[in-house]
Structures are given as C-alpha cells and as structure tokens.
C-alpha positions as CSV (number, residue, x, y, z in Angstrom):
1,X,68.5,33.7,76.7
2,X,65.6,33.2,79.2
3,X,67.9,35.4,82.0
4,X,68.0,38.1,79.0
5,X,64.2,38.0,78.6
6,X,63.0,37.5,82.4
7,X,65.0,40.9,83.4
8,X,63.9,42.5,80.4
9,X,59.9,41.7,81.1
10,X,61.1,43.2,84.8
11,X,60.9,46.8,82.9
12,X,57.8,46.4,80.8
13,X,53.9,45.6,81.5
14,X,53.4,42.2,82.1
15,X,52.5,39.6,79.1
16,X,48.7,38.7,78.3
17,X,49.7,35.2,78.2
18,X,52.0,33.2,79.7
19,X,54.9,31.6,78.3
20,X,57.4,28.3,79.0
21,X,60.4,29.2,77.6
22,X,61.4,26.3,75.9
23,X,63.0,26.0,72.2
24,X,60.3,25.7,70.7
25,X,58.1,28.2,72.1
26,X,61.0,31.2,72.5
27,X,59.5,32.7,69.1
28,X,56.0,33.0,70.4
29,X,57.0,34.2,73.6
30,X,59.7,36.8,71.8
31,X,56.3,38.0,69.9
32,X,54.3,38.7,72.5
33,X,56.7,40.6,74.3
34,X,57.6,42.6,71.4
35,X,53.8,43.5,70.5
36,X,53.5,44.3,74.7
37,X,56.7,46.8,74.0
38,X,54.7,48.5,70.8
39,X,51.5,48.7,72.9
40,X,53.4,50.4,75.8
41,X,55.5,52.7,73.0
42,X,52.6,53.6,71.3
43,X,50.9,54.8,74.8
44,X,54.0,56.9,75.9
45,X,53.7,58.5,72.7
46,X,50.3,59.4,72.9
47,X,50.7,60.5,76.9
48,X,53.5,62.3,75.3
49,X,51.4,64.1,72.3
50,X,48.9,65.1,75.1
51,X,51.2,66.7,77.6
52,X,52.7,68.5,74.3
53,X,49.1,69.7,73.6
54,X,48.5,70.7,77.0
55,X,51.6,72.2,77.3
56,X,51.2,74.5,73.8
57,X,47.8,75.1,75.0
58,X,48.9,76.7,78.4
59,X,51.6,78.7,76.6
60,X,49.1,80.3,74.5
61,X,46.7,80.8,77.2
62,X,49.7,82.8,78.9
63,X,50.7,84.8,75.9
64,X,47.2,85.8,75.3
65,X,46.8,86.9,78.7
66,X,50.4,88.9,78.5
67,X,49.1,90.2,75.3
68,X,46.2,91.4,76.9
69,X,48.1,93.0,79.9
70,X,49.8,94.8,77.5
71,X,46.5,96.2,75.5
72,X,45.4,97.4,78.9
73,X,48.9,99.2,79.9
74,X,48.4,101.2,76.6
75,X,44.8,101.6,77.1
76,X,45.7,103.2,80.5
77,X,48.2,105.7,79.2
78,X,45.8,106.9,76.6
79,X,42.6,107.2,79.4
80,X,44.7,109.8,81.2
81,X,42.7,112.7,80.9
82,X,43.9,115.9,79.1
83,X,45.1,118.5,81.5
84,X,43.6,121.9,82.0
85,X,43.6,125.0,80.0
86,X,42.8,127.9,81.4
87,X,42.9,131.8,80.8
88,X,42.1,134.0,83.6
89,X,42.1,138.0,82.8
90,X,41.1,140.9,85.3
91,X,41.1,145.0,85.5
92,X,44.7,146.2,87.7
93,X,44.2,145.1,91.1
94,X,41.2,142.6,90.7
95,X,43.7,139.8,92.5
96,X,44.2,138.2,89.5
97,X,48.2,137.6,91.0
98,X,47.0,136.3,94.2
99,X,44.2,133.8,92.3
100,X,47.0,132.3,89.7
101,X,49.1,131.6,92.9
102,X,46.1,129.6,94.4
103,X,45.1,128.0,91.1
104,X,48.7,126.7,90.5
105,X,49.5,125.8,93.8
106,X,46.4,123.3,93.5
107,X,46.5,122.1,89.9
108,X,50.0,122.2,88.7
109,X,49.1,124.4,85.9
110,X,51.9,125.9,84.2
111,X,51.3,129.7,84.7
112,X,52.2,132.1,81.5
113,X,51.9,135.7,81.8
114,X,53.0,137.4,78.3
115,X,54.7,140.3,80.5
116,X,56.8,137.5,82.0
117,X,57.9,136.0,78.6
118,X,58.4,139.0,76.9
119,X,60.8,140.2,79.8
120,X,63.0,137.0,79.6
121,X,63.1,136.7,75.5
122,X,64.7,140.5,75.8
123,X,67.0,139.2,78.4
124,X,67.7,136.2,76.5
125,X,68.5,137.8,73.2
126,X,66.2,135.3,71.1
127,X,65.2,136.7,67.5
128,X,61.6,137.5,69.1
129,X,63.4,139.0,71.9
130,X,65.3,141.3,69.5
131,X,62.3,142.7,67.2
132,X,61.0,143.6,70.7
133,X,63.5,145.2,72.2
134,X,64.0,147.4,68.9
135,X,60.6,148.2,69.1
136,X,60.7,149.1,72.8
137,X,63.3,151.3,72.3
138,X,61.8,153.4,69.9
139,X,59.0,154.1,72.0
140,X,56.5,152.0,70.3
141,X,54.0,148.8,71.3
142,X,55.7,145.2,70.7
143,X,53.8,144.1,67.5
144,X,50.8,141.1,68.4
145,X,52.6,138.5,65.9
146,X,56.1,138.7,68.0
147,X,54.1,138.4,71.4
148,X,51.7,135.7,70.1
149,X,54.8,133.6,68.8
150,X,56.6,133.6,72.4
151,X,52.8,132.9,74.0
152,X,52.6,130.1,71.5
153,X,55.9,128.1,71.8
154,X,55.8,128.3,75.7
155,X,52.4,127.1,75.1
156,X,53.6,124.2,73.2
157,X,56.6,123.1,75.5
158,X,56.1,120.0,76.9
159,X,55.8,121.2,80.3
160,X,53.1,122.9,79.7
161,X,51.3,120.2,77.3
162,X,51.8,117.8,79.9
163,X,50.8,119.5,83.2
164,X,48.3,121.9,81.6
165,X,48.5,126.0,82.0
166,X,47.3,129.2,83.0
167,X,47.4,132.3,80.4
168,X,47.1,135.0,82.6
169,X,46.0,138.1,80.9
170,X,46.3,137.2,77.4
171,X,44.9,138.0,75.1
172,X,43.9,141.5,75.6
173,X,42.3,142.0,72.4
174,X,40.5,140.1,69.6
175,X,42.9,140.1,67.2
176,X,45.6,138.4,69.8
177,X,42.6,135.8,70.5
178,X,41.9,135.0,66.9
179,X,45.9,134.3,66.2
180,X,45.5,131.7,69.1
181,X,43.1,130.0,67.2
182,X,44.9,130.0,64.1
183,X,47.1,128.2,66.0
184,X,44.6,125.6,67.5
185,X,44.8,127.2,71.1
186,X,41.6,127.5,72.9
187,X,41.2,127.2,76.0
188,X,38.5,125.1,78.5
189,X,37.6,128.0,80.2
190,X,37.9,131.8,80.3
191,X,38.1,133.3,84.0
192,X,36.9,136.8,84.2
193,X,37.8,138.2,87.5
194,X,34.6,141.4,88.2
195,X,35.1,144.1,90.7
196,X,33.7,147.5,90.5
197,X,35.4,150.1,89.6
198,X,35.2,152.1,92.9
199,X,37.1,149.0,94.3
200,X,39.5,149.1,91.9
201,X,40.0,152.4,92.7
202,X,41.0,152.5,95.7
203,X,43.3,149.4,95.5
204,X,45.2,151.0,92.8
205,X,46.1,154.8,94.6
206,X,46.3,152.8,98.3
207,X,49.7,150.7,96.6
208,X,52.8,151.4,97.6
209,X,56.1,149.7,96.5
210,X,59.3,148.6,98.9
211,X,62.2,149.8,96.7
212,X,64.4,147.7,99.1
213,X,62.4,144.5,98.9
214,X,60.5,144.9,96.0
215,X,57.3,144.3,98.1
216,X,54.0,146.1,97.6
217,X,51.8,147.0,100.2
218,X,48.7,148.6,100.4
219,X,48.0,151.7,102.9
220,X,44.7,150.1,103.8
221,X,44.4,146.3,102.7
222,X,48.4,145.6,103.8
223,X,50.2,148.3,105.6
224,X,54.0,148.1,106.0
225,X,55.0,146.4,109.3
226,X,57.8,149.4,110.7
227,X,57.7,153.4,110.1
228,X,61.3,152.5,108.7
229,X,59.4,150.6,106.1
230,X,57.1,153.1,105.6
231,X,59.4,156.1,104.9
232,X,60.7,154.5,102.0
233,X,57.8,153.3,100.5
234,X,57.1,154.6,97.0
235,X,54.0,154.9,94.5
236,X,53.8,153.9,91.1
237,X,53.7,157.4,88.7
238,X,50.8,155.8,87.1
239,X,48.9,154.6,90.3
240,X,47.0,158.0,90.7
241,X,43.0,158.3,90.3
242,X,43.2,160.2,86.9
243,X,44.9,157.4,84.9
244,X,44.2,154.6,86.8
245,X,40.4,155.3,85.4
246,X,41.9,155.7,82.2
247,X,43.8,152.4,82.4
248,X,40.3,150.7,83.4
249,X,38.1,152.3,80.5
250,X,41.2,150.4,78.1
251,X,40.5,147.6,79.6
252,X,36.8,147.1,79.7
253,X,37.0,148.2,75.6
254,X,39.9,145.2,75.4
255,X,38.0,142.2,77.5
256,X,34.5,142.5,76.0
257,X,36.2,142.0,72.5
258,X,38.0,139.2,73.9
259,X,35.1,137.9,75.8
260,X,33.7,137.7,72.0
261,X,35.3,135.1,71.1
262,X,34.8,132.8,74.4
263,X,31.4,133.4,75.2
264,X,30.4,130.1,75.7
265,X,33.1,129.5,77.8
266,X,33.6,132.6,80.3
267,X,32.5,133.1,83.7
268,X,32.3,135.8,85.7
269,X,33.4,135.8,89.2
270,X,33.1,138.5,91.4
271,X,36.5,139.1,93.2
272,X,35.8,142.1,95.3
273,X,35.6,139.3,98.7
274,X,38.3,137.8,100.6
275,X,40.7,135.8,97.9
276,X,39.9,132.7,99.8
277,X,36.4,133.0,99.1
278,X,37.1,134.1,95.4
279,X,39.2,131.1,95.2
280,X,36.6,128.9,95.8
281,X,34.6,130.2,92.9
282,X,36.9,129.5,90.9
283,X,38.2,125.9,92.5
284,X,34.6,124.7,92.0
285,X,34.4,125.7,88.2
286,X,38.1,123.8,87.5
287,X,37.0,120.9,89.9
288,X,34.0,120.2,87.8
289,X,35.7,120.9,84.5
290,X,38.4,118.1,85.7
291,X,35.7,115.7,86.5
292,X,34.4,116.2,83.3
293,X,37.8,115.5,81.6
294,X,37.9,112.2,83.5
295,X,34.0,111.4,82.7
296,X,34.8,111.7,79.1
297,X,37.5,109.3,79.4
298,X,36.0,106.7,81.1
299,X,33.3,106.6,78.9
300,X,35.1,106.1,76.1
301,X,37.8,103.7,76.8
C-alpha cells in the first residue's frame, strides 16, 4: 500500500504535511493526498477554462478581421469609378475619324458610330435591320426610333457599360437626343469638333478614294504615294463645292439643336491644327473629367 501511494505522490505536487505511513495514520495521509489531487484538478481546469477563453477570444479576433477584409474587397469593387461617356460630333472632314481613333486607343472607350450599326443590323438580318432595309429600299430616311433602338442596346451591352464609349455623330438632331434621355443616356461630355467652313471646303473637293484599297487620300493634305495610285483614284459624286456647302448648312441647323440639349456639357474645340495638337484638347478635357470620376469616389467611400 505505501509502494502504491509513494509512486503515486511521484506524479502529483508534493503534500503540505508530512506523513508516516503507519496503520493508523494511512487515512490521514490518504486525505491529504486526495485534497492535494482536487487542488491540482481544480487548477488544470481553470488553466484549461483560460486557454479555452483565450483561444475563443483569438478566433473571434480572426473572424472579425476576415470579416472585415471582406467589407473592404466589396468596398473596393464598388470605388471603381464609372467609365467615360462621351459623344463627339463634327461637320464632314473636321477629323472627327482621326480623333475617335486617338480617344480609343487611349481610353478603351467603346467607339459607336450609328452608320456602323445600321450597316451591320442590315447585314445581320435583325428585325431593326429589316424595317431599315425596307425603308432604304424605297428610297426613304431610316425612321429615328429604329436607329435610336440599335444606338441603345449597343449602348447597353456590357462591353460598352463596362469599358465606357464613344457615340460618334449621334445624335444629329434633337428629337434623336431627347429619345436618349428617355432612355437614361446622357453623356459626361459633348465634343464639338469647330473648323471653318473654308477649311472644310477644301478638305472635302481635295478627297480622293483608292477603289483598289479602299484608301482615301487627299490631293493636298495626303497625296497618293505612285502615279499608278493616282490614275485610279476616284472622287465621291457628292464631294464637289456646290453640295458639300449644302451638306454643311444641314449640319450647322442639326448640331445647334443638339447642342440644346447639352449645353452645360459641350466644348468646343477648334480642329483646324495638326490632329495631335487637337488631340490634346481633347485628352486634357477627358483626363480631368476621369480625375473627377475618381475624386468622387474617393470621397465617398
């Protein structure tokens, strides 16, 4: 019995007291050791409630800080700032072509020309393609509601909702603008390209077209590199003096109605220079309107 107890005590804190272990004092000394047991249970439990505690408490700490990773990942996606909307609009042969190029190049816009759509929705033998075509074929202008649908669903695709776009000349009259914004489509900024007339002018009767290629160059601004080239250049019936004035005076009556309806948000930029100088007109406007995007996030997040 007192082999049993002495490797027992081996395992445990050591007695307050101690004990003979004789017969008659094997109940006294069987007492204390049990009470020394309880003392050293009732220690390990409470080291064991406090590493629980501690433990729960760290947990916590990391789920609140996951939680609040999380908050900040959505916060993030919803600080991007909305992309750029843009219409640009310009006489025939302002460089309106040459300025979309530079504009999307830069800024990713989607570029939209209604031309373009209506073109490929013939082609493509959509229902807005159809009316059209039926409508071409008699000889008569493609109604606004058929060409404001196609403008409005590219508009909406989510290309063009994600990386921002460029409606280049569209609308051409108030009634096309005000069925935008029946729609909720408005853009940030209106880009009204200005050259005088004179200019125009002569851009417009200098053009000549590369059946071959499909290139257009211009007698003056971007003559043809061969004679071969040259011989078999051809000009647009409608490129002549007489109706390319006519053309002009349409549009000047079109765009001031139009630039009715985004007066607070047009400029004018004069586009009679060198397109890399008109370009930067134009970058400066978008790079501020950009920075004002991202402003408006920051300060609201």
């Amino acid at each position: 019995m007192a082999y049993s107890l002495s490797m027992a005590v081996l395992s445990v804190p050591k007695p307050t007291t101690t004990q003979t272990y004789s017969s008659n004092s094997t109940t006294k000394s069987i007492t204390n050791f049990s009470s020394t047991l309880s003392s050293s249970s009732n220690l390990s439990r409470v080291s064991l409630s406090s590493d629980l505690t501690r433990r729960s408490s760290s947990v916590s700490v990391l789920r609140n800080k996951s939680s609040s990773s999380a908050v900040s990942i959505v916060a993030a996606a919803k600080s991007k700032p909305e992309p750029l909307r843009i219409m640009i609009s310009g006489a025939p042969a302002s460089g309106k072509g040459t300025q979309c190029e530079l504009i999307t190049k830069k800024y990713g816009l989607v570029h939209i020309a209604a031309g373009d759509l209506l073109r490929a929705e013939v082609a493509a033998g959509s229902e807005n393609g159809q009316r059209a075509k039926e409508c071409m074929e008699k000889g008569q202008l493609v109604p606004d509601e058929i060409v404001v649908m196609m403008v409005k669903e590219r508009l909406f695709r989510p290309d063009s909702q994600e990386n921002g776009w460029l409606l280049d000349g569209y609308p051409r009259s108030l009634s096309q603008a005000m069925a935008l914004e029946d729609f909720g489509i408005r853009p940030d900024l209106f880009i009204l390209l200005d050259v005088p007339e004179e200019i125009l002018v002569e851009r417009v009767v200098g053009r000549r077209l590369d059946p071959v290629t499909g290139k257009i160059y211009h007698l003056k601004y971007a003559p043809p590199e061969t004679d071969e080239i040259a011989a078999r250049l051809t000009q647009r019936f409608d490129d002549t003096e007489e109706k390319v004035k006519l053309r002009l005076g349409t549009h000047h009556q079109n765009v001031e109605a139009v630039l009715a309806a985004y007066e607070d948000i047009t400029i004018k930029v004069k586009g009679d220079g060198p397109k890399e100088e008109v370009f930067a007109k134009i970058d400066s406007a978008l790079s501020e309107l950009e920075q004002k995007k991202i402003s408006h996030v920051s300060t609201n997040v």
